[in-house]
C-alpha positions as CSV (number, residue, x, y, z in Angstrom):
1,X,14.0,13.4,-31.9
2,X,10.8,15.3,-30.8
3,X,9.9,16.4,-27.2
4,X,8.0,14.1,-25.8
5,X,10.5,11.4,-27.1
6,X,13.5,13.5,-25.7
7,X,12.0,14.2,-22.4
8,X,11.3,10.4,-22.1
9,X,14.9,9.5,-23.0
10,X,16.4,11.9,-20.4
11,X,13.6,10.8,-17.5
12,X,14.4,7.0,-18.2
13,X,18.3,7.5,-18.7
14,X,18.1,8.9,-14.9
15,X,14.7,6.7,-13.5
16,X,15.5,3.4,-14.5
17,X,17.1,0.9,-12.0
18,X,17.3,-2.2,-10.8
19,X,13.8,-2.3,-8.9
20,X,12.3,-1.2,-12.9
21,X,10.3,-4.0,-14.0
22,X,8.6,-2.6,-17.4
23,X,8.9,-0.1,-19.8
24,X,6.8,0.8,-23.1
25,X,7.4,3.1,-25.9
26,X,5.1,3.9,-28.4
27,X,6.0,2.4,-31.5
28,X,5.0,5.4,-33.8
29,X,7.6,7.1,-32.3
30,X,10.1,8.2,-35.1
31,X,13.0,6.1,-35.5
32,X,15.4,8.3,-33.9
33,X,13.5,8.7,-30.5
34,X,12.9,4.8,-30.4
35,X,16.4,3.6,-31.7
36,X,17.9,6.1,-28.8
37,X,15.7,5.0,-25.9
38,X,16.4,1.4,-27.6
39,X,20.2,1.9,-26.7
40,X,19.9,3.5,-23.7
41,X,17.8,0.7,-22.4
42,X,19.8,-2.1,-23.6
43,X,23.2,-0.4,-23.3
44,X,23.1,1.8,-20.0
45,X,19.9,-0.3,-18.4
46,X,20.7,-3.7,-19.1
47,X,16.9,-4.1,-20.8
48,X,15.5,-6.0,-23.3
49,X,12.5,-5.6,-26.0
50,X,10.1,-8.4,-25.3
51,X,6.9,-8.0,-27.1
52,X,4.7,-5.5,-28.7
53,X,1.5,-4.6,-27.3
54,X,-1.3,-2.1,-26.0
55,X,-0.8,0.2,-22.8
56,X,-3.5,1.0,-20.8
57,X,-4.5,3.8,-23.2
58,X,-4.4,1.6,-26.0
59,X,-1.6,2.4,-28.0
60,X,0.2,0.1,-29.1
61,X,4.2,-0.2,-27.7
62,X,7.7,-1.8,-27.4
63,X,7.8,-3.8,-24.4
64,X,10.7,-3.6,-22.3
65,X,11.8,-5.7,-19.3
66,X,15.0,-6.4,-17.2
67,X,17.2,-8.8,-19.5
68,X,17.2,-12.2,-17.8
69,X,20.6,-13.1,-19.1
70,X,24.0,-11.4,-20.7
71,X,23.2,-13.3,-24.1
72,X,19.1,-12.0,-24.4
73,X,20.4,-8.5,-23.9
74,X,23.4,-8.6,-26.5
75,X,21.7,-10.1,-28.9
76,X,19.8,-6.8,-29.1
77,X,22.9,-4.6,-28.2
78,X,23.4,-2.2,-31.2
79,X,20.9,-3.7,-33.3
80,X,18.4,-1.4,-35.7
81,X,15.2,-1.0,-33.6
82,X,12.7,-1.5,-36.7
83,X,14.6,-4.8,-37.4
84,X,14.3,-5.8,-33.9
85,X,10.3,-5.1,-34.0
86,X,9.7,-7.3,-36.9
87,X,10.3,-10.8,-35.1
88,X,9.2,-9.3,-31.7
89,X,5.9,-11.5,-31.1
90,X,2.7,-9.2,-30.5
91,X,0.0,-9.5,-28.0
92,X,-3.6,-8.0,-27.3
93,X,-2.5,-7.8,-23.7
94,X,-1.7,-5.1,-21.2
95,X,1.1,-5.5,-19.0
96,X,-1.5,-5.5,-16.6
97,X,-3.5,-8.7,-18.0
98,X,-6.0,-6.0,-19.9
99,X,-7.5,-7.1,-23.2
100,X,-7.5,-4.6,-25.9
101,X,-10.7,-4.6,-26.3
102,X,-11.3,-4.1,-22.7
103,X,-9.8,-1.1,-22.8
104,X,-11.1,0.8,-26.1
105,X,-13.8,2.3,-24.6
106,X,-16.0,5.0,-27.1
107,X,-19.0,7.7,-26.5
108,X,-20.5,5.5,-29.1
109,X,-20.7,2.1,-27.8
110,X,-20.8,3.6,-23.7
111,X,-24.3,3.0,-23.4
112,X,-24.2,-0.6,-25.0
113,X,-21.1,-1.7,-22.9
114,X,-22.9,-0.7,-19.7
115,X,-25.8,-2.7,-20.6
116,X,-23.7,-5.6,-21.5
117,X,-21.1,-5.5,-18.5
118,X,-24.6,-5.6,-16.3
119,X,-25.5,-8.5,-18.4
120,X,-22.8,-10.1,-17.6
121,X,-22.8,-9.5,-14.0
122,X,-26.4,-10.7,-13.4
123,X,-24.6,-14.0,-15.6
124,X,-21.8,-14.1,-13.5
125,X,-24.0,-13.4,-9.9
126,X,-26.2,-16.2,-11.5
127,X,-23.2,-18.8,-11.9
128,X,-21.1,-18.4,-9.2
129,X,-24.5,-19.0,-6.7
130,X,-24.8,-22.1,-9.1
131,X,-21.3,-23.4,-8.7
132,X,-21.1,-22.6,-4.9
133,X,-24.1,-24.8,-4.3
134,X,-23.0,-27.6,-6.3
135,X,-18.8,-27.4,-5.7
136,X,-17.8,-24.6,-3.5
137,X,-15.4,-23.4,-6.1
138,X,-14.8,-22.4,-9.5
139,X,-12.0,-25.5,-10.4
140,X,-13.4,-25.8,-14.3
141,X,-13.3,-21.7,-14.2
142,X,-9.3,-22.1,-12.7
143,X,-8.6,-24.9,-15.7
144,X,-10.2,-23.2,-18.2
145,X,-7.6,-20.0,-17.5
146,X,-4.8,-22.5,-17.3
147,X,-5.8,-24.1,-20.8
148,X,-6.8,-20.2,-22.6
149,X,-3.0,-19.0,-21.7
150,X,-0.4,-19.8,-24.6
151,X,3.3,-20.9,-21.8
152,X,5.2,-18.7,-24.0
153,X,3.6,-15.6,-23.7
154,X,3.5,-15.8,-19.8
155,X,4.7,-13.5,-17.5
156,X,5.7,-12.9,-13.8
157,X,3.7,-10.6,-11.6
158,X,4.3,-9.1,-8.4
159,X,1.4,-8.1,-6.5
160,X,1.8,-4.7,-4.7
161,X,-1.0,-3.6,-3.0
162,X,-3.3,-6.3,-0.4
163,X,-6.0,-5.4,2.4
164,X,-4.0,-7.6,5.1
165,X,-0.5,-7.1,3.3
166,X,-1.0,-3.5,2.6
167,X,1.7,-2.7,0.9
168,X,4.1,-5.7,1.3
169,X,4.2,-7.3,-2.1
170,X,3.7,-11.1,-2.5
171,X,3.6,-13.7,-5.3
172,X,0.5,-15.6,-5.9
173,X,-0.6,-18.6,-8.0
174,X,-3.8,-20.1,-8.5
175,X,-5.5,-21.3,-5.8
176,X,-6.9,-25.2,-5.8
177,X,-4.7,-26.3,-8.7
178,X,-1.8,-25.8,-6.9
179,X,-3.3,-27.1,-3.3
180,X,-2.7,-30.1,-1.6
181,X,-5.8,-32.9,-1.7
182,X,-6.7,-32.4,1.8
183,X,-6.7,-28.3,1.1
184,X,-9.2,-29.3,-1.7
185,X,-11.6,-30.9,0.5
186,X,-11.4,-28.4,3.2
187,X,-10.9,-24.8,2.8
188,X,-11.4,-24.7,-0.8
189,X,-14.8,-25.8,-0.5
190,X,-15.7,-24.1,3.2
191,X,-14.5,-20.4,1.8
192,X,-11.3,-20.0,0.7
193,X,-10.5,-16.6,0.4
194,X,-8.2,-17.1,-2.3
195,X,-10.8,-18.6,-4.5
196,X,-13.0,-15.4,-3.9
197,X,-10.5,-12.7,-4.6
198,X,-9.3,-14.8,-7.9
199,X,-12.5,-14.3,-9.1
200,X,-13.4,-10.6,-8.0
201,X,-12.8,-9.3,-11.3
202,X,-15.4,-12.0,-12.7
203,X,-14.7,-15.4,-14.3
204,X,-13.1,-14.6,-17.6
205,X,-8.9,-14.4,-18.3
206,X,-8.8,-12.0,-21.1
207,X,-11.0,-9.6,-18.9
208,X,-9.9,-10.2,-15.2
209,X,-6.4,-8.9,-14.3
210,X,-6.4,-10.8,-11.3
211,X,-7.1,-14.3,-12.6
212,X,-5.1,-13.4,-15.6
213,X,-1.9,-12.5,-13.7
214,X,-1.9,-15.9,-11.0
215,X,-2.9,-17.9,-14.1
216,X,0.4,-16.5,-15.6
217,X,2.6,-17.1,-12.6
218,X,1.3,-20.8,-12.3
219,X,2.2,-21.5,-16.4
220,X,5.5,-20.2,-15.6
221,X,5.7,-22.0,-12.0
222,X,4.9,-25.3,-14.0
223,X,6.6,-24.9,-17.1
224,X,9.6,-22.5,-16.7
225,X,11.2,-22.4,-13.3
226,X,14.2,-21.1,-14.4
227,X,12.9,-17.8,-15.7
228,X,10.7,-17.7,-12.9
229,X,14.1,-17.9,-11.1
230,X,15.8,-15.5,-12.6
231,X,13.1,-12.6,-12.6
232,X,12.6,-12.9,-9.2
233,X,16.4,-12.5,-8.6
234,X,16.5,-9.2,-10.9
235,X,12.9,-8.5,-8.7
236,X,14.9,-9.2,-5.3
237,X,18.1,-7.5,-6.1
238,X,17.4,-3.8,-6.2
239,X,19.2,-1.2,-4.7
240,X,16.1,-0.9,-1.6
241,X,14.8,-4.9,-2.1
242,X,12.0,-5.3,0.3
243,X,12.0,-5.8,3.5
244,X,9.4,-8.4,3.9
245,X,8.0,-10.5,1.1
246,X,5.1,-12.9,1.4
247,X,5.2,-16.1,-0.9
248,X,1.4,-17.2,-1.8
249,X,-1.1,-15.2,-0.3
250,X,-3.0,-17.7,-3.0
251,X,-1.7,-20.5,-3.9
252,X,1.0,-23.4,-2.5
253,X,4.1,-25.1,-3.3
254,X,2.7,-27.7,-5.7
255,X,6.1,-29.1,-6.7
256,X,9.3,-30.3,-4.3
257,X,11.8,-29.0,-7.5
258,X,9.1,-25.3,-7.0
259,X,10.0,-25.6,-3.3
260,X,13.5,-26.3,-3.3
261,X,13.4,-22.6,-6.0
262,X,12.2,-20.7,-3.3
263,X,14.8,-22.0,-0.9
264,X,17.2,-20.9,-3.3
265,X,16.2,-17.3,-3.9
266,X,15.4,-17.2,-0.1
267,X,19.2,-18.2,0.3
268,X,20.5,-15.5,-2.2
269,X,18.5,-12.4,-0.2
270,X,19.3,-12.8,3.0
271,X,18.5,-9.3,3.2
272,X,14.8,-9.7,3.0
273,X,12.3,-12.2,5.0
274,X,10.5,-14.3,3.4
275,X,6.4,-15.5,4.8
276,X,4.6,-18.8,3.7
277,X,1.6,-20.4,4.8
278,X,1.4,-23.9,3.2
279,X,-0.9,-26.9,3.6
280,X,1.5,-29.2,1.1
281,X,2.8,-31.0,3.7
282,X,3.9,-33.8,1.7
283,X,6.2,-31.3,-0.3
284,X,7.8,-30.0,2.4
285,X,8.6,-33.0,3.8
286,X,10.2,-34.3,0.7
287,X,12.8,-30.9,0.4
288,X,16.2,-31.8,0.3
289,X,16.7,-28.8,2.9
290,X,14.3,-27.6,5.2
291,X,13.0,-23.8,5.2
292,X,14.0,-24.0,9.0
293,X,17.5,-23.9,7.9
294,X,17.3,-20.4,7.0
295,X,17.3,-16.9,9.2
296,X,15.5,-15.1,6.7
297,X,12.3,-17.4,5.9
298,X,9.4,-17.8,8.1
299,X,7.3,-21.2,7.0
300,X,3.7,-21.8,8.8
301,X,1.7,-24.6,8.6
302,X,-1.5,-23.8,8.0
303,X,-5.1,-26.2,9.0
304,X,-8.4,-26.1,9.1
305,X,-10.5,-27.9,11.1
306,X,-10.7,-31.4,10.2
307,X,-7.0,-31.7,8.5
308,X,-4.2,-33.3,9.7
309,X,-0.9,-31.8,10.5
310,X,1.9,-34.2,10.5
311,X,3.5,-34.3,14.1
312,X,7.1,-34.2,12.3
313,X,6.3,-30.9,10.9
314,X,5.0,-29.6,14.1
315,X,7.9,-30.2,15.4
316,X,9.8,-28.2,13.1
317,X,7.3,-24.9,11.6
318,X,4.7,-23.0,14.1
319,X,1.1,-23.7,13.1
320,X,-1.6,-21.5,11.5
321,X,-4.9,-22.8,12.7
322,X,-8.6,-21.8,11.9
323,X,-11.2,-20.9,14.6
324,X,-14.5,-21.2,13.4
325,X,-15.9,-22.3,17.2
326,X,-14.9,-25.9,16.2
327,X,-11.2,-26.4,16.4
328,X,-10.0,-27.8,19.5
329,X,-6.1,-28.3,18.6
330,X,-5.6,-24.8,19.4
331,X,-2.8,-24.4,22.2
332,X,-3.8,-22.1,24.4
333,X,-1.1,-19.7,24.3
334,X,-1.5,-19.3,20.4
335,X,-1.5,-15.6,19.4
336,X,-4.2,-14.5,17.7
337,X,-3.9,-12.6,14.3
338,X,-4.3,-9.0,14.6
339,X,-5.4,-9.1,10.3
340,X,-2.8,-6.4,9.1
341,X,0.4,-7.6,8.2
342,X,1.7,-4.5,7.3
343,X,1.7,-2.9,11.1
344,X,1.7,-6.6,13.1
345,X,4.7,-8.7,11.0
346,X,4.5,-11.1,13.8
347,X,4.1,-14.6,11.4
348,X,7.5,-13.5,10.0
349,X,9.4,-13.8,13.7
350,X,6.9,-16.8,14.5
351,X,8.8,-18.8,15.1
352,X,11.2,-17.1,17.2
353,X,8.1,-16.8,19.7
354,X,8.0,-20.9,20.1
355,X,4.0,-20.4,20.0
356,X,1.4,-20.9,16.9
357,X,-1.4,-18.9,15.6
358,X,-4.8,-18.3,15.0
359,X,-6.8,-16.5,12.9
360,X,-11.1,-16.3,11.8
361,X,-12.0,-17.2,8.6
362,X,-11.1,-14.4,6.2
């Protein structure tokens, strides 16, 4: 075993816990290196090899994530590593949503990638002032990432870092798709700013990591709850899980059987509180148990002017409401929003407060 792969084995044997989420090793590595760290990781770490595929440098690795079951795990337990690579499937995808070609970057072709990715930009400038006159959104940009993502090679992101969150992670989906109809005729055309950070890494999946990661999380929303399940479990059940969590800081419970998931995880971590805004009011409605039943989750109903909040809910969730200079619904004891999460945490003990919020388009 060389160095570099002993010095990896020994900082991963004591690094890797339960809040680890991905690992990669070079898959040049000699045998013995890679069949160790293979163990250790499947033995010790309760990991499994995934996929194969570029790291930010572009070399290519073994994939490694938390095993989402006993039977995924063992099935690799003991195994030769070089057999194990040869049905892995392979991707041209970073963890972080990179293409590879996005990130193979020479002195050679610098010059002509700069004048291209300012091509693009005056394309992409030119296109989004073309679709915000005639829609207000990017929906056939949102379907087109939807329909360029293969379901089985999907998967779940955290996001870490936000400029109202700061550093309280969330999970995010597409916005629009997932709205309700009255979101779609309101805020997603008067300035969602969902729909503007989706697309602040430009239009295309295989170059955005933005777009790329929430289209990811809404394939696996829609087509594979229960993994979605299970790796926010694994995500939630770390020896220092998070104290706060927000659900959506894009996106919205599209689905009563996606709402009546996130009562269920909600219900297994009582030790972290859990933040919505939602405008699916039909969903909620329809739950078989209300988020109001539990300590630990904070749901607010969010509306724009013009939208109708169902009196029932009122009754039951604080309200979110826009002030543009138009609203009137308001109540005058409504607290506004300070915009930092990360030092306010108020929306999370809303309703404890009896009293709803407000907030200026953002």
């Amino acid at each position: 075993m060389k160095r570099i792969e002993r010095n990896t084995f020994n900082g991963l044997r004591k690094g890797v816990n339960e809040r680890t989420i991905y690992v990669e090793i070079p898959v040049d590595w000699t045998h013995e290196g890679r069949q160790g760290i293979h163990e250790m990781l499947t033995v010790e770490k309760d990991m499994a090899a995934v996929c194969i595929g570029p790291n930010l440098d572009g070399i290519e690795c073994i994939r490694y994530r938390p095993a989402l079951h006993a039977k995924e795990r063992q099935q690799q337990e003991g195994e030769d590593i070089d057999a194990i690579m040869q049905r892995l499937p392979r991707t041209d995808y970073t963890w972080n949503g990179y293409h590879r070609n996005a990130i193979k970057k020479t002195a050679s072709n610098d010059s002509d990638n700069a004048s291209e990715e300012k091509k693009g930009e005056e394309t992409m400038d030119t296109t989004k002032k073309t679709a915000t006159k005639k829609t207000g959104y990017k929906l056939d940009a949102l379907r087109r990432a939807l329909n360029t993502i293969d379901a089985s090679a999907a998967t779940p992101h955290i996001s870490t870092t936000n400029s109202k969150l700061g550093c309280i992670p969330s999970l995010n989906l597409l916005p629009v798709v997932t709205c309700s109809a009255s979101a779609c005729k309101t805020c997603a055309k008067g300035g969602c700013y969902a729909v503007k950070n989706v697309f602040r890494c430009g239009y295309d999946v295989n170059k955005s990591s933005v777009l790329r990661a929430w289209t990811e999380n809404t394939i696996l929303a829609r087509n594979n709850l229960e993994l979605f399940e299970r790796f926010m479990d694994h995500y939630l059940s770390g020896i220092n899980p998070p104290r706060l969590f927000r659900i959506h800081s894009s996106g919205d419970f599209f689905s009563r059987a996606y709402a009546d998931m996130w009562f269920r995880i909600a219900e297994r971590h009582p030790e972290t509180r859990f933040l919505a805004f939602t405008k699916q009011f039909d969903v909620i409605a329809s739950m078989e148990k209300q988020f109001s039943a539990l300590g630990n989750f904070s749901l607010v109903l969010s509306a724009w002017p013009g939208m109708d909040v169902p009196q029932a809910l009122r009754e039951v969730y604080p309200v979110a409401w826009l002030d543009d200079g138009t609203e009137t619904r308001i109540p005058s004891d409504a607290i506004k929003c300070p915009g930092k999460c990360e030092t306010c945490g108020l929306c999370w003990n809303l309703k404890a407060t009896g009293k709803d919020t407000y907030f200026a388009k953002h």
